[in-house]
C-alpha positions in Angstrom: -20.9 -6.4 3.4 -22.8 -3.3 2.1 -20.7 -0.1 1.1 -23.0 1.3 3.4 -21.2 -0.3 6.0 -18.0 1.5 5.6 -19.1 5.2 5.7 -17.5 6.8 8.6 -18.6 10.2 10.0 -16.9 12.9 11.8 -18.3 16.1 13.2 -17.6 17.9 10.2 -17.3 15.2 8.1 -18.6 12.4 6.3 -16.2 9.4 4.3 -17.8 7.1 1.5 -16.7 4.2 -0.6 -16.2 5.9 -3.8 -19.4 5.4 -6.1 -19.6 6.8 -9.7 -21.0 10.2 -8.9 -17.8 10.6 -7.5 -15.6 10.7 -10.1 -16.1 14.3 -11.9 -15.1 15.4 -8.4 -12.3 12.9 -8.3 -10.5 13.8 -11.9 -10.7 17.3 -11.0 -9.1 17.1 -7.8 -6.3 14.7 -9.7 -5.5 17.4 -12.6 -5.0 20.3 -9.9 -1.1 21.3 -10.2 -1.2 22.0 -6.5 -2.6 18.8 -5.5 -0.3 17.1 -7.0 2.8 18.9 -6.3 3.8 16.7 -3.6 3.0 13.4 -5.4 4.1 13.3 -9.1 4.2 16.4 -10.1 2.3 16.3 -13.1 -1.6 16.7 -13.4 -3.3 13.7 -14.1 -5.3 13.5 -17.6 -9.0 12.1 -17.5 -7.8 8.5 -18.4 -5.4 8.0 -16.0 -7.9 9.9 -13.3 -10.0 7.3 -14.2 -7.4 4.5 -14.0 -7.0 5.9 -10.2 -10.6 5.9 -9.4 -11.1 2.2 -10.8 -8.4 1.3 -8.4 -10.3 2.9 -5.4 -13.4 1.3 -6.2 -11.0 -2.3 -6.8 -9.5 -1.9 -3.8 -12.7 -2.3 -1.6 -14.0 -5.1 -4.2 -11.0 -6.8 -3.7 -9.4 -6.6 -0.1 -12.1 -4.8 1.9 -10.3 -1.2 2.3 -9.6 1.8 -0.2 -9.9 5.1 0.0 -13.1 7.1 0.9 -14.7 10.2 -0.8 -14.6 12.7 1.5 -16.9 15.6 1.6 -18.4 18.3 4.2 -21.4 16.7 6.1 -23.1 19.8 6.1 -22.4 21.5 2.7 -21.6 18.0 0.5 -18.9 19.5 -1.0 -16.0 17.2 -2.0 -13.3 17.7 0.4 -10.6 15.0 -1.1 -9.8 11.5 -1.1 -8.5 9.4 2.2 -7.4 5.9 2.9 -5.9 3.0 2.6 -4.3 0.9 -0.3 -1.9 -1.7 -0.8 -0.1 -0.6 -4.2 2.5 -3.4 -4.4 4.7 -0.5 -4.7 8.6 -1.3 -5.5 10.4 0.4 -2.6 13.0 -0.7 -0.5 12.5 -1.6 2.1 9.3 -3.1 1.1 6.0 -2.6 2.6 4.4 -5.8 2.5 1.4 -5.9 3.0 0.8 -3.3 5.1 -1.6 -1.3 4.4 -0.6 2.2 3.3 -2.4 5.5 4.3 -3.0 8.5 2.1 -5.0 11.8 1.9 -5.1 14.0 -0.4 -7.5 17.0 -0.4 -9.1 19.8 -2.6 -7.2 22.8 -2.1 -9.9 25.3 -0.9 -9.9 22.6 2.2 -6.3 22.9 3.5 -5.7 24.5 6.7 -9.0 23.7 8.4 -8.2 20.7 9.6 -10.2 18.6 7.6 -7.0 16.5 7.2 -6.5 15.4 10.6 -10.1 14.5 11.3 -10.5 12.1 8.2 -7.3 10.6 8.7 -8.1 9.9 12.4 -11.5 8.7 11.8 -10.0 6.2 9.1 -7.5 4.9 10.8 -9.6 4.0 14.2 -11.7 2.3 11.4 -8.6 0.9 10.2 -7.1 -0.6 13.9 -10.6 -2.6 14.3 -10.1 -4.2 11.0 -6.5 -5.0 9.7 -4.6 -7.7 11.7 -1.1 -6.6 10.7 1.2 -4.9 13.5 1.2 -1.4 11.4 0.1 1.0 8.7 2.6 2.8 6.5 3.0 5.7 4.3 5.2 7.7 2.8 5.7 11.5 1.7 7.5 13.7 0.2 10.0 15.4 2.4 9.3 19.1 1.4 5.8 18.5 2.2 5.5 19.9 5.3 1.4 19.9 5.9 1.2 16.6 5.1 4.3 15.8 7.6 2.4 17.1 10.2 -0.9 15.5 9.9 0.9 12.1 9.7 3.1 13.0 12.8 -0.3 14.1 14.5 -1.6 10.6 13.4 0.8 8.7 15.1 3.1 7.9 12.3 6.5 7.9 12.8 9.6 8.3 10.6 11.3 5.3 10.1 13.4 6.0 7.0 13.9 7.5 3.6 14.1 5.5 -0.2 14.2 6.9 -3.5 10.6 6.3 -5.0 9.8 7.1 -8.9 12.9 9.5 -9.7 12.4 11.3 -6.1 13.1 10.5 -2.6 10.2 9.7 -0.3 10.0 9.6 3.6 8.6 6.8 5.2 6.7 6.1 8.1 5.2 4.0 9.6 2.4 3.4 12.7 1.8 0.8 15.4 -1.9 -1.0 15.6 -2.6 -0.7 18.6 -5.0 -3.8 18.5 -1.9 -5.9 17.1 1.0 -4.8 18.0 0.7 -4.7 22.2 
């Protein structure tokens, strides 16, 4: 299957495999302190940017889903990053292999609701093709924005775990394909 075949649009906008033109956008949206506030804290250097942005491009090689490059259909500005992985994370309880959701966006992009479209637009992508009964994610609990768009989604708290010296919320969402 063509990358082609997994770009999803929106009315404002449009989500893409990530492809190497990509990446300048992606590393500078990785080593934003406000971006990644939430997540670990701690800018990402250029390696470890790239290390992400490998994975992205991996995780469609390898399992058919990862996360899309977002941008603005009618400017082509890069908006942020939104999708699905399965990071084999150590967490209790485990995930599986459900697919986990994520979104993370530029900060000139928060509060238009740019969140809330690409998430919903990936995950009707994401009920027609995964065959488990639910997606997952988690977030920081101070993270209210983020909270809201998943609550928005559908997701639903189902507990709490300490993740990487922090303590993460998790939630989870039904397929509705699956799961009847």
């Amino acid at each position: 299957m063509s990358p082609s075949t997994h770009v999803l649009t929106t009315p404002r906008l449009t989500l893409s495999p990530p492809e190497m033109a990509d990446f300048e956008d992606s590393a500078a949206l990785w080593a934003d302190p406000e971006v990644v506030r939430y997540i670990t804290g701690v800018p990402s250097t250029r390696t470890e940017a790239w290390g992400r942005f490998q994975r992205q491009v991996g995780g469609w090689a390898l399992l058919g889903f990862g996360a899309w490059t977002v941008r603005e259909t009618a400017s082509g500005r890069f908006v942020g990053e939104i999708g699905f992985g399965n990071f084999k994370r150590e967490i209790t309880p485990s995930f599986g292999d459900a697919p986990e959701a994520g979104w993370v966006l530029a900060p000139w992009s928060h509060g238009q609701g740019f969140a809330s479209e690409a998430v919903a637009a990936a995950l009707a992508w994401g009920d027609a093709k995964f065959e488990g009964p639910r997606t997952v994610c988690i977030i920081d609990p101070d993270n209210a924005a983020s909270l809201r768009v998943a609550a928005k989604a559908g997701y639903r708290i189902y507990g709490r775990s300490p993740y990487m010296k922090s303590e993460v919320v998790l939630h989870e969402r039904p397929n509705p394909r699956t799961s009847r």
